[in-house]
N, CA, C and O atoms as a Tinker XYZ file with bonds, in Angstrom:
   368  protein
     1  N     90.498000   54.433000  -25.685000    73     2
     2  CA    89.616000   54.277000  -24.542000    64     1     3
     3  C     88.467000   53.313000  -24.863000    63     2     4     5
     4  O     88.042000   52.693000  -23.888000    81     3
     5  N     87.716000   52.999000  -26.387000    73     3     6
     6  CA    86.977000   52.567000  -26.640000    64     5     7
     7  C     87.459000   50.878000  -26.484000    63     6     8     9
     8  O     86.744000   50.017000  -25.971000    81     7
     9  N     88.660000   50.673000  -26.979000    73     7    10
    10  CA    89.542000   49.701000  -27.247000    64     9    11
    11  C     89.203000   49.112000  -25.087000    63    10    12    13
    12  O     88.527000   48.144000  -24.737000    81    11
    13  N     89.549000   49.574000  -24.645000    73    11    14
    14  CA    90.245000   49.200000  -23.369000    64    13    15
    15  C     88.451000   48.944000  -22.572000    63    14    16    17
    16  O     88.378000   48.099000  -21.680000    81    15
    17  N     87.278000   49.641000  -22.940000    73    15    18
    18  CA    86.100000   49.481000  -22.611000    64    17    19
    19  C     85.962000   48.255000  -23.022000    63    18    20    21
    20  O     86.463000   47.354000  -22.349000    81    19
    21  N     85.258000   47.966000  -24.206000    73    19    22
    22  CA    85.366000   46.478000  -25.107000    64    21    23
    23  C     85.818000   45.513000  -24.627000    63    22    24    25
    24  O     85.155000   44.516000  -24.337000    81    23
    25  N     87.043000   45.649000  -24.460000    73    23    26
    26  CA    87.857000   45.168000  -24.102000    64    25    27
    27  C     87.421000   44.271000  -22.706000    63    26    28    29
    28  O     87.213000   43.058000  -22.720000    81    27
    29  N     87.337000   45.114000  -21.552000    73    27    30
    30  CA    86.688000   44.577000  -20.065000    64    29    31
    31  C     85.780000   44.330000  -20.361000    63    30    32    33
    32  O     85.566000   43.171000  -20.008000    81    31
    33  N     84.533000   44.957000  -21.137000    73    31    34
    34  CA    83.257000   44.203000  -21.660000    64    33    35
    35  C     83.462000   42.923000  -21.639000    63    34    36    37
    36  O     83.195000   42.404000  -20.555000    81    35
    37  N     83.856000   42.206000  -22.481000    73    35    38
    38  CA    84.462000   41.023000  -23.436000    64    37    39
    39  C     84.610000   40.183000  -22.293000    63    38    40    41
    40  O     83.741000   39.362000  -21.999000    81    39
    41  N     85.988000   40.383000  -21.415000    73    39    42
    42  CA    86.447000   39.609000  -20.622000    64    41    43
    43  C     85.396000   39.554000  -19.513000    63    42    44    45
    44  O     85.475000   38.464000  -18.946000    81    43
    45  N     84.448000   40.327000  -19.002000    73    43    46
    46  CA    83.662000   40.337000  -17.755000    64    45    47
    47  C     82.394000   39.446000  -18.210000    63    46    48    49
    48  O     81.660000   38.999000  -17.329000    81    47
    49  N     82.117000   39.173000  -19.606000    73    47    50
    50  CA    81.239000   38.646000  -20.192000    64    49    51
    51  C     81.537000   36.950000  -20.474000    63    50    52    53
    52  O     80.820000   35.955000  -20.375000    81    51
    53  N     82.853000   37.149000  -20.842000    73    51    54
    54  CA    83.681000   35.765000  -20.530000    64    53    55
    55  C     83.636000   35.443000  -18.913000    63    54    56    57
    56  O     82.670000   34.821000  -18.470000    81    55
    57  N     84.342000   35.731000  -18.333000    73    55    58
    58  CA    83.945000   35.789000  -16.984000    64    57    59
    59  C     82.807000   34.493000  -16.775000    63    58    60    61
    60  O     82.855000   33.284000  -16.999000    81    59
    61  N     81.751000   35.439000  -16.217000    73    59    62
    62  CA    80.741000   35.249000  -16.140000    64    61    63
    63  C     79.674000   33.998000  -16.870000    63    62    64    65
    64  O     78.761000   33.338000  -16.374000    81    63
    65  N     80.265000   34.033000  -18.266000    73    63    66
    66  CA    79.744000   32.643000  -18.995000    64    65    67
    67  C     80.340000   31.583000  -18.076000    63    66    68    69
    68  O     79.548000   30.888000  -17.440000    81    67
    69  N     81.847000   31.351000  -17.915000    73    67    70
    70  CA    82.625000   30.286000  -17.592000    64    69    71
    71  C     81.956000   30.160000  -16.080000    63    70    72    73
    72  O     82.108000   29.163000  -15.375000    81    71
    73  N     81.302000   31.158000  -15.751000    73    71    74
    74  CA    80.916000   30.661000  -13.968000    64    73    75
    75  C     80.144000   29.663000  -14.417000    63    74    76    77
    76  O     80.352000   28.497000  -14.079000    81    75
    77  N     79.119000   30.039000  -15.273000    73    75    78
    78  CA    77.569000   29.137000  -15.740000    64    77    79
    79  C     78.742000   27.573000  -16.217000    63    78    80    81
    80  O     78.672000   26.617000  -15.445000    81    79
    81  N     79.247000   27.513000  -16.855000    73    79    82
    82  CA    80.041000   26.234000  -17.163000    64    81    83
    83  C     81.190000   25.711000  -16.690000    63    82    84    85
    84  O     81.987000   26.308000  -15.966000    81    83
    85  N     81.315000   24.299000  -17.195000    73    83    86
    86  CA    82.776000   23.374000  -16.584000    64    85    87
    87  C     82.100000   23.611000  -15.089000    63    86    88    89
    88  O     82.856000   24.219000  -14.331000    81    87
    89  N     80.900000   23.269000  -14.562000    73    87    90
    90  CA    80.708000   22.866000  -12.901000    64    89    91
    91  C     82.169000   22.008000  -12.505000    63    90    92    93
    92  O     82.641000   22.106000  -11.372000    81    91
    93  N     82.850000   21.124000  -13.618000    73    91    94
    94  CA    83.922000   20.606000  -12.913000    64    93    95
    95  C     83.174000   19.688000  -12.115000    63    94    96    97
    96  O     82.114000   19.959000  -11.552000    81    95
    97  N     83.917000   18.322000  -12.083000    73    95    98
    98  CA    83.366000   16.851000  -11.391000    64    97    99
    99  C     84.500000   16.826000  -10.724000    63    98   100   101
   100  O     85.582000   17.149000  -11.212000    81    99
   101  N     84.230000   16.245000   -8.982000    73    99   102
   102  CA    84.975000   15.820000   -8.663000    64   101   103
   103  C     86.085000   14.507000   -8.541000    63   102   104   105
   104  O     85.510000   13.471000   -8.876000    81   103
   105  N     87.172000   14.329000   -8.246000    73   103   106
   106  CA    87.924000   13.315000   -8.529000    64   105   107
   107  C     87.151000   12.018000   -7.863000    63   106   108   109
   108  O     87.045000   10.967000   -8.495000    81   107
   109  N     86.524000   12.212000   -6.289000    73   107   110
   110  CA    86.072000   11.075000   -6.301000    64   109   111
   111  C     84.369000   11.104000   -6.061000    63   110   112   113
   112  O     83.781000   10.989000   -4.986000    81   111
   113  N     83.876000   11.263000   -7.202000    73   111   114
   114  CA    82.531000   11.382000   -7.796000    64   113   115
   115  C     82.752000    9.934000   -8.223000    63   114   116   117
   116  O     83.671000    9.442000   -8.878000    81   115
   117  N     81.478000    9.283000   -7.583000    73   115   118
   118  CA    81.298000    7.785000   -7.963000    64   117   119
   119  C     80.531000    7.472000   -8.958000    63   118   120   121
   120  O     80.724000    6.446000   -9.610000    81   119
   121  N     79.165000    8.653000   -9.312000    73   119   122
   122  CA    78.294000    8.591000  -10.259000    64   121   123
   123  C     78.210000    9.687000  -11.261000    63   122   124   125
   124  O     77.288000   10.502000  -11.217000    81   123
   125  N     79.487000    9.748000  -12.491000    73   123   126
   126  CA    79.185000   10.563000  -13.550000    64   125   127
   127  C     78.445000   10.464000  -14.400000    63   126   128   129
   128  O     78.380000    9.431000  -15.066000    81   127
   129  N     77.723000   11.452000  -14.604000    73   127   130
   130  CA    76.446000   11.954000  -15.945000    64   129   131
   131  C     76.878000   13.155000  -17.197000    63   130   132   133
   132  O     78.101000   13.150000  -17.330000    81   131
   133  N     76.640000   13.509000  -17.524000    73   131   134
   134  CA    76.383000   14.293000  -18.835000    64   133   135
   135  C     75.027000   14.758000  -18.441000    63   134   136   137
   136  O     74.043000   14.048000  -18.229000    81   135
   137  N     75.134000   16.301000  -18.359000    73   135   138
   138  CA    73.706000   17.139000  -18.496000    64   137   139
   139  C     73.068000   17.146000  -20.121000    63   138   140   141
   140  O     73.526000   17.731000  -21.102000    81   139
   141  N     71.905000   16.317000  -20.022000    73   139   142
   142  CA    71.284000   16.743000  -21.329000    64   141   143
   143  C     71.249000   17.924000  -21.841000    63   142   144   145
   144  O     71.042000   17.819000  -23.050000    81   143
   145  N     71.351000   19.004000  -21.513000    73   143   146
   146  CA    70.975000   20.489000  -21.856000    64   145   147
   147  C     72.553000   21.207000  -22.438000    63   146   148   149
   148  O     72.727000   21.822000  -23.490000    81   147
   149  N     73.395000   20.940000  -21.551000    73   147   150
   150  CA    74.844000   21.723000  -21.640000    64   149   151
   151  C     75.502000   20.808000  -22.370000    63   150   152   153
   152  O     75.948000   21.223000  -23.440000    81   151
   153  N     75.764000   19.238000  -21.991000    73   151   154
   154  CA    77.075000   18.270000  -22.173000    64   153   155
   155  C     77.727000   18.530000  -21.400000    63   154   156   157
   156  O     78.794000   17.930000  -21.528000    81   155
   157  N     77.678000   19.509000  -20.103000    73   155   158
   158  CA    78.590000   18.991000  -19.149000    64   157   159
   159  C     78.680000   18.069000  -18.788000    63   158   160   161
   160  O     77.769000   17.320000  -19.141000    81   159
   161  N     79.775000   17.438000  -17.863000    73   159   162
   162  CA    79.614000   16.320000  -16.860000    64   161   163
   163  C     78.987000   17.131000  -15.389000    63   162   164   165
   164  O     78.814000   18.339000  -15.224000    81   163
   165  N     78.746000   16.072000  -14.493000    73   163   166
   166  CA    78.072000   16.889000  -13.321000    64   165   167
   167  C     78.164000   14.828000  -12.389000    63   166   168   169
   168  O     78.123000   13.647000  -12.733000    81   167
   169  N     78.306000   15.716000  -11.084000    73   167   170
   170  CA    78.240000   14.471000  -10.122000    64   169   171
   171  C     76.851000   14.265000   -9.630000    63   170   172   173
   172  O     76.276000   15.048000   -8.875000    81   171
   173  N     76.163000   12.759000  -10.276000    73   171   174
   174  CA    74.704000   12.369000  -10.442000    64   173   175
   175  C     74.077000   12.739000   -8.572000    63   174   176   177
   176  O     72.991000   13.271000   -8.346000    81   175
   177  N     75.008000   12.326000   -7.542000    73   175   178
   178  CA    74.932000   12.471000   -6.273000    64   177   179
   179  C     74.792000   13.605000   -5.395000    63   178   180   181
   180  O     74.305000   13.593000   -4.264000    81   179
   181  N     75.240000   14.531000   -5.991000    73   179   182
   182  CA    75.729000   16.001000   -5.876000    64   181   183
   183  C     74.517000   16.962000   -6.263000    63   182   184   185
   184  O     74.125000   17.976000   -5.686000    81   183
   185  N     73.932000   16.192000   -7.683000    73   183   186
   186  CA    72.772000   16.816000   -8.454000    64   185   187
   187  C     71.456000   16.355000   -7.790000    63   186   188   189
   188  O     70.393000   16.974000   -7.803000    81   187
   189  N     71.685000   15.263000   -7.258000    73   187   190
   190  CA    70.731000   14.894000   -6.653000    64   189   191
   191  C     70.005000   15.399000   -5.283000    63   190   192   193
   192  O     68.825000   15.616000   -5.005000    81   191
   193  N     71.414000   15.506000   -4.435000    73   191   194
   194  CA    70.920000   16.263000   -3.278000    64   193   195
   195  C     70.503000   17.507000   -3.035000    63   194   196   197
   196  O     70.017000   17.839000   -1.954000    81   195
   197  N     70.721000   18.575000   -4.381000    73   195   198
   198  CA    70.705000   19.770000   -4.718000    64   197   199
   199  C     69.011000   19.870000   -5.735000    63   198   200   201
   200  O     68.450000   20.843000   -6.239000    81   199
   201  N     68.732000   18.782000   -5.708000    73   199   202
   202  CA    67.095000   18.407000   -6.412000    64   201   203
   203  C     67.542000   19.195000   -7.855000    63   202   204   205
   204  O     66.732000   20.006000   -8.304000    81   203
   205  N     68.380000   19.047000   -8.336000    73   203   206
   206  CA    69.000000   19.635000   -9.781000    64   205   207
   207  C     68.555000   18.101000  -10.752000    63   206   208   209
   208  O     69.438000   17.414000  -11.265000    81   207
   209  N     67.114000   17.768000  -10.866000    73   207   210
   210  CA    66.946000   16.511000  -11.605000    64   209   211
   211  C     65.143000   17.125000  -11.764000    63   210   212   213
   212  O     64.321000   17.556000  -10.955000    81   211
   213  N     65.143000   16.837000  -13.445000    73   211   214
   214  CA    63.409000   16.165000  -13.634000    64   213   215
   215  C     63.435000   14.817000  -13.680000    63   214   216   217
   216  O     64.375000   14.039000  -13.512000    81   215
   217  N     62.257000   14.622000  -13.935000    73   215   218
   218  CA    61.377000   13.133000  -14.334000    64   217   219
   219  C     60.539000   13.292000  -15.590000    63   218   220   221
   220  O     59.525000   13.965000  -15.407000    81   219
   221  N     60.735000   12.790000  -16.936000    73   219   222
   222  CA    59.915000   12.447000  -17.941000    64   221   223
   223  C     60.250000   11.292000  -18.546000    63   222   224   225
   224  O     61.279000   10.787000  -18.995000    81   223
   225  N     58.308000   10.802000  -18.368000    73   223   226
   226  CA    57.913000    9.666000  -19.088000    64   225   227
   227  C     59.571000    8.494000  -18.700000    63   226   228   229
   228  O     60.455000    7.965000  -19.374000    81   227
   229  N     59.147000    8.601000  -17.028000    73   227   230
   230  CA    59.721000    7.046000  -16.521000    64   229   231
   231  C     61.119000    7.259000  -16.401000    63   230   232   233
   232  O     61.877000    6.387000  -15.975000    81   231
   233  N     61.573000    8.656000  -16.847000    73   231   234
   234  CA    63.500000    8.883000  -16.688000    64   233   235
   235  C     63.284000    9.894000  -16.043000    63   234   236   237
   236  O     62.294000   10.624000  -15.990000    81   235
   237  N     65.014000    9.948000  -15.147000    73   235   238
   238  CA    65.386000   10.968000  -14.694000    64   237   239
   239  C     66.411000   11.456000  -15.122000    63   238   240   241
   240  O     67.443000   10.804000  -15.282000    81   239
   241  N     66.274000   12.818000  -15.405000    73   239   242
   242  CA    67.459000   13.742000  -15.897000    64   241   243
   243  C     68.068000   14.718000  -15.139000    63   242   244   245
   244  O     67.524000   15.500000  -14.360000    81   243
   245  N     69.569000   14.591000  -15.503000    73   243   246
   246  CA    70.296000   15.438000  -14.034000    64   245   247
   247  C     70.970000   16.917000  -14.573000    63   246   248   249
   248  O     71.370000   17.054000  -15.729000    81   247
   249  N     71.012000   17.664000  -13.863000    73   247   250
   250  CA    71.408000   19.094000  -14.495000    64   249   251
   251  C     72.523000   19.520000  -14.082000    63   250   252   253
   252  O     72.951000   19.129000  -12.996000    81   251
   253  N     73.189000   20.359000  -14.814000    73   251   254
   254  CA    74.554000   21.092000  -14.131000    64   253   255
   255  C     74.366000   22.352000  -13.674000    63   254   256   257
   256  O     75.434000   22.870000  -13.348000    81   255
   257  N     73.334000   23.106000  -13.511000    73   255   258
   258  CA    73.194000   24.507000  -13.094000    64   257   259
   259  C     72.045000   24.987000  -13.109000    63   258   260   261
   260  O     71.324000   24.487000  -13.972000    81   259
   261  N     71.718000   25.547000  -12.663000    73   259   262
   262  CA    70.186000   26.465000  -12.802000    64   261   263
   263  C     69.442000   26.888000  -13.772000    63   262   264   265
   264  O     68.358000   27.412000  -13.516000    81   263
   265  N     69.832000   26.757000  -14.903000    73   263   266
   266  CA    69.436000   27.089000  -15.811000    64   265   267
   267  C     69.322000   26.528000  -16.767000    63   266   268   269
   268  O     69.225000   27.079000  -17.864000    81   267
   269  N     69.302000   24.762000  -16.493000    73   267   270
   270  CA    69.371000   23.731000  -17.010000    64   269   271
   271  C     67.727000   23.179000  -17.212000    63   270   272   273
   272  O     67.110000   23.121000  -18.276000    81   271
   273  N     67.283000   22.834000  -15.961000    73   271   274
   274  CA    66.446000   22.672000  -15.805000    64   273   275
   275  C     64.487000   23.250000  -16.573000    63   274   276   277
   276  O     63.499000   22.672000  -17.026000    81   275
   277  N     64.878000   24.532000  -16.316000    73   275   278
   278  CA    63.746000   25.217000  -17.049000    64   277   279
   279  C     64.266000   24.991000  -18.595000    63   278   280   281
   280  O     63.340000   24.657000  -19.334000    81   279
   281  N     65.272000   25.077000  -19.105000    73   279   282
   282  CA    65.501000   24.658000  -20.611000    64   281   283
   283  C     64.902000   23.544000  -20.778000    63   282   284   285
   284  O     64.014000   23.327000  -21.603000    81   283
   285  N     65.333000   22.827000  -20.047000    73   283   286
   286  CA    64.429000   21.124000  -20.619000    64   285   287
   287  C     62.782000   20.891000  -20.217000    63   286   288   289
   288  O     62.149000   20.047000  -20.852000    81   287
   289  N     62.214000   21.565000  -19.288000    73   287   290
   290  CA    61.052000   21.782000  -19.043000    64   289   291
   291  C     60.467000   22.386000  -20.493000    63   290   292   293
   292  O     59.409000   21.836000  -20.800000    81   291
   293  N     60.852000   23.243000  -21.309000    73   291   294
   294  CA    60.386000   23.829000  -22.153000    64   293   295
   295  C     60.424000   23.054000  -23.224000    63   294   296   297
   296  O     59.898000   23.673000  -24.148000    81   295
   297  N     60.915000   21.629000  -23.685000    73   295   298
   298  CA    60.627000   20.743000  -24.692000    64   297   299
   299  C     61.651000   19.483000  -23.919000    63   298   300   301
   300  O     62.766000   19.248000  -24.386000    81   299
   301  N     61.289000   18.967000  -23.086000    73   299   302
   302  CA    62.264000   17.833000  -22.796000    64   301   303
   303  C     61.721000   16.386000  -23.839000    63   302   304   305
   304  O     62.198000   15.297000  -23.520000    81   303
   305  N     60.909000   16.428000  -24.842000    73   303   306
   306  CA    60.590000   15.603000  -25.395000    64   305   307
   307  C     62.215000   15.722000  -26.819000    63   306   308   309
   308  O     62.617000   14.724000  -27.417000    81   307
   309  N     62.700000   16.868000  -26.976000    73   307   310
   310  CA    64.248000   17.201000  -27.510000    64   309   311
   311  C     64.996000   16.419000  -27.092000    63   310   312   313
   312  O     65.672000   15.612000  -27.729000    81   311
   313  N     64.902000   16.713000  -25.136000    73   311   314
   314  CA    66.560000   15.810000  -24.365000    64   313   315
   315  C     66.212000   14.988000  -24.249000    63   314   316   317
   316  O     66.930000   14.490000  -23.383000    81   315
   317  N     65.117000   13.937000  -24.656000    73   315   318
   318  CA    64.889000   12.382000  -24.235000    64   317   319
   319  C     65.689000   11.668000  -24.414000    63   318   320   321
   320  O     66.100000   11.107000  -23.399000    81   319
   321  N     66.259000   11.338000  -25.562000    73   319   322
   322  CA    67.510000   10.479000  -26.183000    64   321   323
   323  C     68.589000   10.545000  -25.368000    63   322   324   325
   324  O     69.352000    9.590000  -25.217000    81   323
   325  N     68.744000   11.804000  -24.719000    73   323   326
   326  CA    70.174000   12.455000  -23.855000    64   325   327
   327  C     70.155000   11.273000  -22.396000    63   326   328   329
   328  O     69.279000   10.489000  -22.031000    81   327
   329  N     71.574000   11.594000  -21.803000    73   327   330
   330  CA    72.086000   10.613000  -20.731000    64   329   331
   331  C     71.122000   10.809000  -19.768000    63   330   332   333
   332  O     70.991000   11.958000  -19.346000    81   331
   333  N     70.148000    9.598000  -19.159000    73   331   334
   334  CA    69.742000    9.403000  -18.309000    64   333   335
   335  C     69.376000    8.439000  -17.341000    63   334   336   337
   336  O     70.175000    7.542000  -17.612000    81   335
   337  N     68.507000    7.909000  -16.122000    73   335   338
   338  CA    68.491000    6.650000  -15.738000    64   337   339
   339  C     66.881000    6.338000  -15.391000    63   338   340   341
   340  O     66.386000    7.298000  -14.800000    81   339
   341  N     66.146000    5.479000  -15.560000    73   339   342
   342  CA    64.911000    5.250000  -14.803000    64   341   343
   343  C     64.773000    6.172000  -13.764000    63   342   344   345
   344  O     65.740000    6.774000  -13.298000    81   343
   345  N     63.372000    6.348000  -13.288000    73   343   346
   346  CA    62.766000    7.346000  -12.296000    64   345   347
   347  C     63.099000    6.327000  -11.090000    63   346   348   349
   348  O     62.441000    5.287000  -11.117000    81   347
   349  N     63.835000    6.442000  -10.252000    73   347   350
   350  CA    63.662000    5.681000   -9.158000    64   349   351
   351  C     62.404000    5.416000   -8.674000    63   350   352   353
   352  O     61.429000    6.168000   -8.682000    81   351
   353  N     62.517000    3.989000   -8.138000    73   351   354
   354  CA    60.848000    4.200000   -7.707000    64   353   355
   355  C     60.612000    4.761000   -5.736000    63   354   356   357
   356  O     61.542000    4.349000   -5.042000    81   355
   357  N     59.919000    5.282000   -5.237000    73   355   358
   358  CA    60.142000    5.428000   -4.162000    64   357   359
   359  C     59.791000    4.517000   -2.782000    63   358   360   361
   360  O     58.901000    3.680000   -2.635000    81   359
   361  N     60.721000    4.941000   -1.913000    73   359   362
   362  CA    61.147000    3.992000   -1.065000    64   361   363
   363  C     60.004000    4.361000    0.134000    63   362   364   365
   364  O     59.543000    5.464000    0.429000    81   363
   365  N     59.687000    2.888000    0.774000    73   363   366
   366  CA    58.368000    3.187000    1.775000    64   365   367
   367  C     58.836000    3.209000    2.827000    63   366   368
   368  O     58.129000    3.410000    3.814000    81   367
């Protein structure tokens, strides 16, 4: 019985990780990125409209999930080096 508890433990815990990862890009995603935080891929367009992006020091960085974001808030001077593009500048 202990065996068969564990057991669903394990897998419901698996589960649940794999929701948080592989967001999966779509086939016709025109702008692929790499999340600094995970190494996922993530669609830059997709992330964008979903405001799933910071800005440091002149870049923008794009995220794959919710929980991306506050990670890199907490030392993004770490993900600087990581895939990113200039801060767009804004449009009048």
């Amino acid at each position: 019985m202990k065996l068969a508890i564990t057991t669903a433990s394990l897998l419901m815990l698996a589960v649940a990780s794999m929701a948080q990862m592989g967001h999966g890009v779509s086939k016709t995603a025109k702008h692929i990125i790499t999340c600094p935080v995970s190494g996922d891929k993530l669609d830059m367009d997709k992330a964008t409209k979903s405001k799933m992006y910071a800005d440091y020091k002149g870049n923008r960085y794009f995220f794959c999930c919710n929980d991306c974001p506050s990670t890199f808030k907490k030392n993004p001077a770490k993900y600087a080096a990581k895939p990113h593009i200039k801060t767009p500048k804004p449009t009048k």
